[in-house]
Structures are given as C-alpha cells and as structure tokens.
C-alpha angles and dihedrals in degrees: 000000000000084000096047092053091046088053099055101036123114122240106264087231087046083121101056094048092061100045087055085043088053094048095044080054096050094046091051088051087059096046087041092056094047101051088049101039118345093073092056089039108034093153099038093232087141096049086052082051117039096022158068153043154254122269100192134032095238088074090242098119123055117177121203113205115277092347140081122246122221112220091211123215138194090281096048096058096061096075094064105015102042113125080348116111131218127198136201122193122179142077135302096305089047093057092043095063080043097058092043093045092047082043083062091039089053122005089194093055103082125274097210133038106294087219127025093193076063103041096121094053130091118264130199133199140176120207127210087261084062098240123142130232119188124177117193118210099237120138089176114039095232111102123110087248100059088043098052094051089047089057091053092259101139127166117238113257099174088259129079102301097209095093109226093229133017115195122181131177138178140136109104094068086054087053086045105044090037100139095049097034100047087246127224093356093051095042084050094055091047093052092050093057099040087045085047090045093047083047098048099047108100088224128039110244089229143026093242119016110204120199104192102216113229112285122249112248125215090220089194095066100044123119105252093247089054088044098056094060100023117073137159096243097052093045088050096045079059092059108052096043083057087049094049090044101046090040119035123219104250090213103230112010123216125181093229094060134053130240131252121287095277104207116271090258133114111227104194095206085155089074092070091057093046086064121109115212083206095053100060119085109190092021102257099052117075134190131294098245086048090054095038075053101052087046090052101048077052085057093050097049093052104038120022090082086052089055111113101260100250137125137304096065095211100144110071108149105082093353114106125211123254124254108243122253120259082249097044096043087052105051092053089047089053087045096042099047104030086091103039091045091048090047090053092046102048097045088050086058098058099017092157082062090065136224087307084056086080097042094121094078097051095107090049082051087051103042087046100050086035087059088041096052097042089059090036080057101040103019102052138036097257095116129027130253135219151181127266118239117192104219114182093213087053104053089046091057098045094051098042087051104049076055096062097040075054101047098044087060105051107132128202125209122195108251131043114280102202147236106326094349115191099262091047093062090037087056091042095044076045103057092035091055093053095041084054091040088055096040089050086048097050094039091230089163086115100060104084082194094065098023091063096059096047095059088057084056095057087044084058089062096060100040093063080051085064092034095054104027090056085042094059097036084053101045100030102026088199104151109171140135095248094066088048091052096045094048089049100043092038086057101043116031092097096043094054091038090056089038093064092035098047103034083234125145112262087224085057085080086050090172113069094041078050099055082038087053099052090033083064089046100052096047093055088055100049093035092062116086088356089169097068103044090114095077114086099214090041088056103042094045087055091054087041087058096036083057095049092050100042090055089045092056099038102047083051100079092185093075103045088051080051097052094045093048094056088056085051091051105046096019112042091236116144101190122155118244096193094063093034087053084056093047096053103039095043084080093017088155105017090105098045076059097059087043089056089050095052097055079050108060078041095062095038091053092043094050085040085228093162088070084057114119091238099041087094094063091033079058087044094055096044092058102042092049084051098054082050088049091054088046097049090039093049091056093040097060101035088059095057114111098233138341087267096064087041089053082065090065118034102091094065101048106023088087080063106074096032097059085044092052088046099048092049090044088056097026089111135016092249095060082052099055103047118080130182102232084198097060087029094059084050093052095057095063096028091124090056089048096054100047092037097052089065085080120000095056097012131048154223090020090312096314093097147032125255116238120203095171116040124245136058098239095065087053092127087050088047088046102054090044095042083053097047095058094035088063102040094053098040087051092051091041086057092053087044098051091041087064088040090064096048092054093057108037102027129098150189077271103045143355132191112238097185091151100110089188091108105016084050112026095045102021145072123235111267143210128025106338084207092066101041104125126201126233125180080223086074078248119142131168120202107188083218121075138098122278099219114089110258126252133246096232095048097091093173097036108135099248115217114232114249090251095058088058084046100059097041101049105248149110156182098251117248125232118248091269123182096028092157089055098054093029088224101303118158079218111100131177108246114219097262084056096047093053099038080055097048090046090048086054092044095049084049097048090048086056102048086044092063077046104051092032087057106054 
C-alpha cells in the first residue's frame, strides 16, 4: 500500500516544474514567431492590414493579429496630420471613408455629404489643427488631377504640399459601367500604370500611399441594375491581382530569406473582412461603425509610429519600439545582472562550498531576471500584444470559477482565531486581488455596475493600511525610523525599480505611492503627541484634526500644483497634480475609518465587552443590519447612472460595506477560524501582482493584453499560461523583495523578514488570533510568540511576526551577506546611509532623464 501511494504521489516542487516548463515554452513560441513571421513583419503593419477580427458583435473592436489597435480621437491626430494634408480620390466608398476619417479628425467637420444634390463632386475641408483634407471626385482613377497627384505634381496650398497621406480607390464603377469602361480588363490596365507611376517617382507623392482593395458586395442586396454587372468573382479576382501586384510572390518561401521588394503601397485587404453581410442596406454601402473602423485602422498606419515614444505603449500595430536610453539601459543592465555577478563571485571565491554556498543572492538573481523579463515582455516585440474585450459570460465564469478554487481549499483549525486574523486579511487581500485581476483583463472599467464595487475593493485596502498601521502604533508605540524605512522600502522596491526599467510615472502604479501616502499620514498622526495616545479624547481629537487638514489641503488645489512644482523644480519629478488629487480624494476618509476601528476592536478587548451577557444580540444585530448595508449598497450603487456619478458619492458610503463585509466574516468563531489557502496565497503577494500585472499579464502599461502564443483565437490558451507565469513570478518577486528589504534596511538590532514563504508554507499561524493585525505590507504583529529564533527542523513551531522581535529588541541573527560587496570589511552602511545614497541616485538619475529626454 506504502508503495502504491509512493508511486502515485506527486513531486512536492511539481509546481514549480511546470510553471518553468510553461515559461520555456513561452519563451520558444516567441522565438519561434519571430523566426516565422516576426522577422518579415517587426512592426506588425501587415497584420494591421490583411488580418484580424472582431472582438464584439457591435462592430467597436476590431483586433489585428498579434497588435493594439488605437481608436484615435480629435487630440491624437495632431502629432502626425497638423498643417499636413491628406487626400482621398475615388468613388462613393472612397468618400465615405473620407467623410468618416475628416469626422475623427474633427468631430466638429461633417461625417456625411453636406448636400446630396452635390455627392459626385470634390469637397474640401480645413480642421482646427489646420490640416487640410481634400476628396476628388474620380471612380476611375484617370483623370489629369489624380495623375498628377500620383507623379508628385502637386499644386501649392500654403501648407506642406506632400500630402501626409494619399488614398485612392476604384474598381466597382469599372463592374457597373462595364459596357461603356472596358470592365475588369480595362480597370486592370489603369491599376498597372498608376502602381508603375507611384514605383518610378523618386520620391513617393505622399508619406503613406493607401490602395483601397475592391469592396466586397452582398449580391443579394444589390439593386437589380447593379446585380447584373457586379458579382463576387469578379470583385475578388480584383483583389488578388492588387495583392499580387502590390506584393510580389516570393516563388518557394522559405523562413531564412526575404521576400521580394513588395511596392511602397498599403493595400488595405483587412477591410474586406471587417465587412458584415447584416449591416449593408442596398449591398455596397456598410455601416457607419465599419467605415469609422476602417478610418481608424488608416489612422493607425499612418500615425502610431509618429506618436512621441512614452508610455503607455498602446499602439502596437506599425509602430516600433524605442530604443532605450544609455540611462535607462544601464540602470536595467545593473539591475538585471547585480544578482547574477555577486552569485559568480562569491561562489569563485569558495568554489569547494558549492553553488548553496551563494544563496544568499538568490533574491537579488530573481528580482533581476523578474525586472528583465517583464521589459523583455512590455518593452519589445517579442510577444505579441492585444486588445481587451469585456465579455459578460466571461467575466461570469472567471469569477465563478476563482470562487470555487477558493472555496475547495478553505482550511479549519481547531481554536478561534480571532477579529481580522492574519489569514483572514491574507484571504481578503486574496480574493480582492483576483476580483481586481479579472476586472483589469476583461477591461470592465466601463460597467459602472462592476466598476463601483471594485472601487470599494481598492478602499478596503486602505482601509486595512489605517486599520494595521494604528493597531501597531497603539499597541507597540515604536515609532523609529527604522519601521518607517522598512515599510517604504518594503512597498515600493519593486514600483521605483520598474519606474526607472521601464521609463514609466511613478504615480502610474498609483497604488503603492498611495498606501505610502496614507501610511505617512498615519504615522504623523500617531507619532504627535505619541505619549498621550492613550487618552481617548487626546487621540480622536488628533485624527479629527488630521481629517480636517488633509481635506483642507486636498480640496485646495493650489497647494497640491505648488508642492508638485517644487518637486519639479529641485527634483527633477514630473507628476501630475490633477490625477494625484483624484486618486486621493476619491477615499479621502476611507483610512481615518479603519483608525477609528482600530481603536475600536482596542477598547472592546480591553473592557472584555464581548463577555459581556448582551454581546450575543449585540452580534445578532450587527449581522443582521449589515446584511441589510450590502443589499442596500448593492442596489445603491447598481441604480446610478454611470461610475462617475457614483464617484460623487463614494467617499461618503464605501465605509459601509466594508465595515458590513468585515462584521459577517468575523459574526461567529467558526467563520474565524476557516481560511481559504487559494485566496490566502494570493494575498501574500497581492502588492507584486498588482504592480506586475501592469506589464507581465496585462499590456501596453495596462491598456492590453499580453499573447504568448500567437493568434486570437487561442486567447483562453494564452490566458491559463499567462496566468500561470504572472502568478509564479509575482509570488517569488514578493519573497525576493521581502529579503531585499531586509538587506537594506536590517541590523545587528533588527531585521525584516516579509518573506511568508516559512512563517506561512510550513507553519501555523501564531499569538493571540484576537490581536493579529493586517498590513498591506503583509505585515502583521501578534503580541504572543516565543522570543528564540525557530528552528529549521520545528515545522509546527508558532513563528513570531517581525514586529514582535522589533519591538522587543531582538533578532535571528543574519548571516554575513554580501560579503563581495563590502570585501570583508567590519564597516557596514547603516539604513539612513543606504537610503540617503539611493535618493541621491534617484535625484541624479531625474535630472540626467529631462537631459537625456531633451537632446
């Protein structure tokens, strides 16, 4: 039986084997695509132009294979069309995209033909970004206008005569004048010279020259004059002698040669494909939204690689990448390679210890390849990028299914674990973290009825920063320097590291500057007057005031511009006030309301009210009035018109349901003492999945979704093994910047073990469950545990929270790390030297950016 069990039991690291398995094979699909079509397409300009799909069936979203798409407005034009012009010259399909295209240009220029009486006529028109837009009324291409255009000879107009953009279009005039235009054979001469006239010219007669291909017909639909001449066969026949004209076959293919030149035209064949047989009326004309999109994929093939090079990286089809910066390209090789270079050298040191020898610098190895793979991932065309779709049934799946993972892996333990346990707020933060994960993949911004809860989700968070930070000030009263720096550091490592890789905003990331923000905040408050925090009055009356200020402050907006000028000014930090002031105020009181819990759940343990003989129906009511809070706030929040009228009012109700969530997770001991593992292992490393998602699961700086294996129609594939590899490096940067952090901010007095892998892998929660307080540091204190290091062999031994053996003064104590760096020297940095030395760095760094930005 023993043997029987051996012989089916899975390897305790089988995890981690087929997370590196998924990610070699992630890594070979992208060598793989790029070998077989990435080389001959780098900037994914054919895949904008021969294919895709749509995504919805409202015809909004349109999704080129393996790129984003950018639906251009008004604003976004002006970087590649002002003072340019563009001109269109065709027949009725032709100005129709015209008028569609001019519409995005200038929303206030028509969309549709100002005068019917007048529709085969030329039209020009001028936008407020002065650039001009001219159609020419030409169904066959053969008039001295259009040729003329086509040579190069263009007529001065007082702006730059080399149109930006020369679009010409023809073929269904030819099938319905057949008898008097020579047809197919005749339209087939026409489009040889004028593709031999664009090829000869020295120069071309526009930056981008754009041959519409023939447009599909719905024969069925056709007028019966039109459908005796028009047919399918003969408008397909078109097409494929302009593809085969345009773009030469290159005979026998073969993935290590390129093909022939092809001619420096666009041949738009994806437009065919956009078409919908159910939005034409009379079988030639299409819908407004297919025209707008074929407008809109024109925009992008002009203008996306104009676009200034900053982030966010939304534009991925025929736009390329920009080379990185000397500073920015040295900073993520010194990132990249600082683990990997200490490892070697301390292991040539002492070769006969072995490779375990150099251990120590495996979390300066993770976080480095972690950084180098997430702007492999978001920073080159390596893989592929795409567009979010938000799909009801999807979402309704996912998050169904994340439920029941969570639900198949709740655990008991035997005693009462007490008010906002550890567990408890790693499982919330858990489950949190995946409802915001699957709300960020599906782009679901849009829904006010699943927006608004979700902002109640990121005020929980803060509010378990109030709730945990005032717990430990209370009840520890240690109010160094070295917990400041170790919270700090612990929350933002990662974010400033990706700031300087990846050439990103620091307030992009808004979360961590935001749980830095309110951490600040909390400890000023608490710090003041720290001696007399045990008077109730005293203590109320400082967050009153903190309040007070705070809203002052922030509904002043003169103060905030002037602060963050003066950091423009001395440090070099361009951050924008306006979106920093929304941030904040969205949950301008969401953390004073976890303070005031805090001080709460203090006094109620401290008068021992719940032994008290009506605590039971005072449960009772609580739980049934909270019930009664997530109903009503349920139906609040569904019957606002949109998220921005909900955003009015959140501030003043999302303490509501958090408070009601909070009081029916801890209404009886059993509920206390049940965890889901699933959302808990989340929750650990809730703060890397957020940040990391930006660019390793997500796209484009959030605004995509990242493809390992090419094509859209293998999106759920691409999802379970993006996932996969999202989650197994965001849990082993968490453990890596956890030591990190210990590294640069621990002592001989204290260090900052926030790396959960032992206390929370091998071990059982321990202290006083009653007094476990949540940090969104994955910080928690318990005021029970033993004082002696634990051993490696006491699986089950109770482990003490870091901020027990900081308050009392003691320590495991650390190994001699970083002996390399330091060459052996007795001499070691303390914390405030490390970090005077990084902001100088920083502040040096800010300043040679503007510099290197600016040349």
């Amino acid at each position: 039986m023993s043997s029987s069990k051996r012989l089916f039991s899975l390897n305790p690291s089988w995890h981690h084997y087929l997370a590196l398995f998924i990610g070699a094979f992630a890594i070979l699909a992208g060598i793989l695509h790029y070998i077989i079509s990435g080389r001959a397409d780098p900037l994914h300009c054919n895949s904008l132009l021969t294919r895709g799909t749509w995504l919805d069936e409202n015809h909004r979203n349109w999704q080129p294979d393996g790129c984003m798409l950018h639906v251009y407005q008004s604003k976004d034009t002006t970087p590649c069309l002002a003072s340019r012009r563009v001109v269109f010259i065709g027949d009725s399909v032709t100005r129709s995209l015209y008028f569609h295209f001019m519409h995005i240009v200038d929303p206030k220029l028509p969309n549709y033909p100002p005068d019917d009486d007048h529709k085969h006529s030329n039209y020009s028109f001028t936008s407020e970004s002065a650039a001009t837009l001219d159609f020419f009324w030409d169904p066959y291409l053969n008039t001295s206008g259009t040729l003329s255009l086509v040579h190069g000879h263009l007529p001065s107009l007082g702006v730059d005569d080399r149109p930006a953009m020369l679009v010409l279009g023809s073929g269904l005039w030819y099938l319905r004048y057949a008898h008097t235009t020579g047809g197919l054979s005749a339209w087939e001469a026409n489009m040889e010279s004028l593709l031999e006239s664009v090829s000869a010219v020295q120069t071309k007669p526009a930056d981008e020259v754009v041959m519409l291909p023939v447009e599909d017909i719905v024969h069925s639909k056709l007028s019966p004059e039109r459908a005796e001449t028009m047919h399918s066969s003969d408008v397909d026949a078109m097409n494929s002698d302009l593809h085969h004209r345009i773009n030469p076959s290159p005979g026998i293919y073969s993935i290590f040669s390129s093909s022939p030149a092809a001619l420096p035209v666009s041949l738009p064949l994806v437009f065919n494909k956009m078409l919908d047989d159910a939005s034409t009326q009379d079988g030639l004309h299409f819908s407004d939204d297919i025209v707008k999109a074929h407008a809109n994929v024109l925009l992008n093939l002009r203008c996306n690689n104009v676009w200034p090079k900053t982030s966010p990286f939304d534009k991925t089809c025929c736009r390329a990448y920009p080379s990185p910066s000397f500073l920015q390209l040295a900073i993520l090789a010194a990132v990249v390679v600082y683990g990997p270079t200490m490892w070697y050298l301390a292991y040539t040191r002492n070769p006969t210890k072995g490779i375990s020898f150099a251990g120590e610098y495996r979390p300066a190895v993770i976080f480095g390849l972690s950084i180098g793979m997430i702007f492999i991932a978001d920073r080159t065309g390596f893989w592929l990028k795409e567009q979010k779709q938000f799909n009801p049934w999807t979402f309704g799946f996912l998050v169904l299914s994340s439920l029941a993972a969570g639900l198949s892996t709740v655990k008991r333990v035997d005693k009462d674990m007490g008010f906002l346990n550890r567990d408890q707020t790693d499982e919330w933060k858990g489950w949190m973290q995946v409802a915001i994960l699957i709300y960020h993949y599906l782009g679901a911004s849009k829904i006010s009825g699943i927006y608004n809860p979700i902002r109640v989700l990121v005020a929980a968070y803060l509010f378990m920063t109030g709730y945990g930070h005032t717990t430990f000030y209370i009840k520890k009263a240690d109010f160094g320097f070295l917990r400041i720096a170790q919270v700090l550091v612990r929350l933002n490592l990662l974010t400033v590291v990706l700031v300087y890789t990846m050439d990103v905003d620091y307030l992009s990331y808004y979360f961590s500057p935001l749980v830095s923000m309110w951490y600040l905040i909390v400890y000023g408050t608490m710090a003041i007057g720290s001696q007399y925090n045990d008077r109730m009055p005293f203590l109320l009356s400082k967050i009153a005031i903190s309040m007070g200020m705070l809203t002052w402050f922030m509904t002043e907006t003169w103060m905030l511009d002037a602060v963050f000028a003066f950091l423009e000014r001395i440090f070099s930090i361009h951050w924008s006030a306006r979106e920093w002031n929304f941030r904040v105020t969205l949950d301008l009181w969401i953390v004073y309301f976890g303070m005031l819990l805090a001080i709460a759940v203090i006094k109620i343990q401290a008068y021992r009210l719940t032994d008290h003989h009506l605590w039971p129906m005072a449960v009772k009511a609580a739980v049934g009035t909270s019930v009664f809070i997530l109903l009503w706030f349920f139906g609040f929040e569904l019957m606002q018109e949109s998220k921005f009228t909900y955003n009015a009012w959140h501030r003043y109700v999302s303490f509501l349901p958090i408070v009601a969530f909070i009081t029916l997770r801890n209404a009886s001991s059993s509920l206390r003492s049940c965890s889901s593992r699933a959302f808990c292992f989340i929750g650990r490393c809730s703060l890397e999945t957020f940040i990391i998602q930006y660019h390793l699961w997500l796209a484009g700086d959030t605004k995509g979704v990242l493809v390992l294996l090419p094509g859209t129609r293998w999106r759920p594939i691409n999802f379970v093994i993006s996932t996969i590899i999202f989650i197994y490096i965001s849990d082993h940067v968490s453990h890596a910047t956890g030591e990190l952090t210990t590294w640069i901010c621990g002592n001989k007095e204290t260090s900052l073990p926030t790396s959960a892998r032992n206390a929370t892998r091998h071990t059982v929660s321990s202290g006083s469950s009653a007094e476990s307080v949540p940090l969104v540091t994955d910080v928690h204190t318990s005021k029970d545990g033993d004082s002696r290091p634990m051993k490696p062999d006491s699986p089950v031994r109770p482990v003490r929270r870091w901020v027990d053996r900081l308050a009392d003064g003691t320590s495991p104590q650390r190994s001699p790390g970083y002996k390399v760096w330091y060459k052996g020297s007795s001499w070691r940095p303390g914390v405030k030297a490390k970090l005077a030395v990084s902001m100088g760095v920083m502040w040096l760094a800010n300043s040679l950016w503007i510099v290197a930005d600016s040349t």
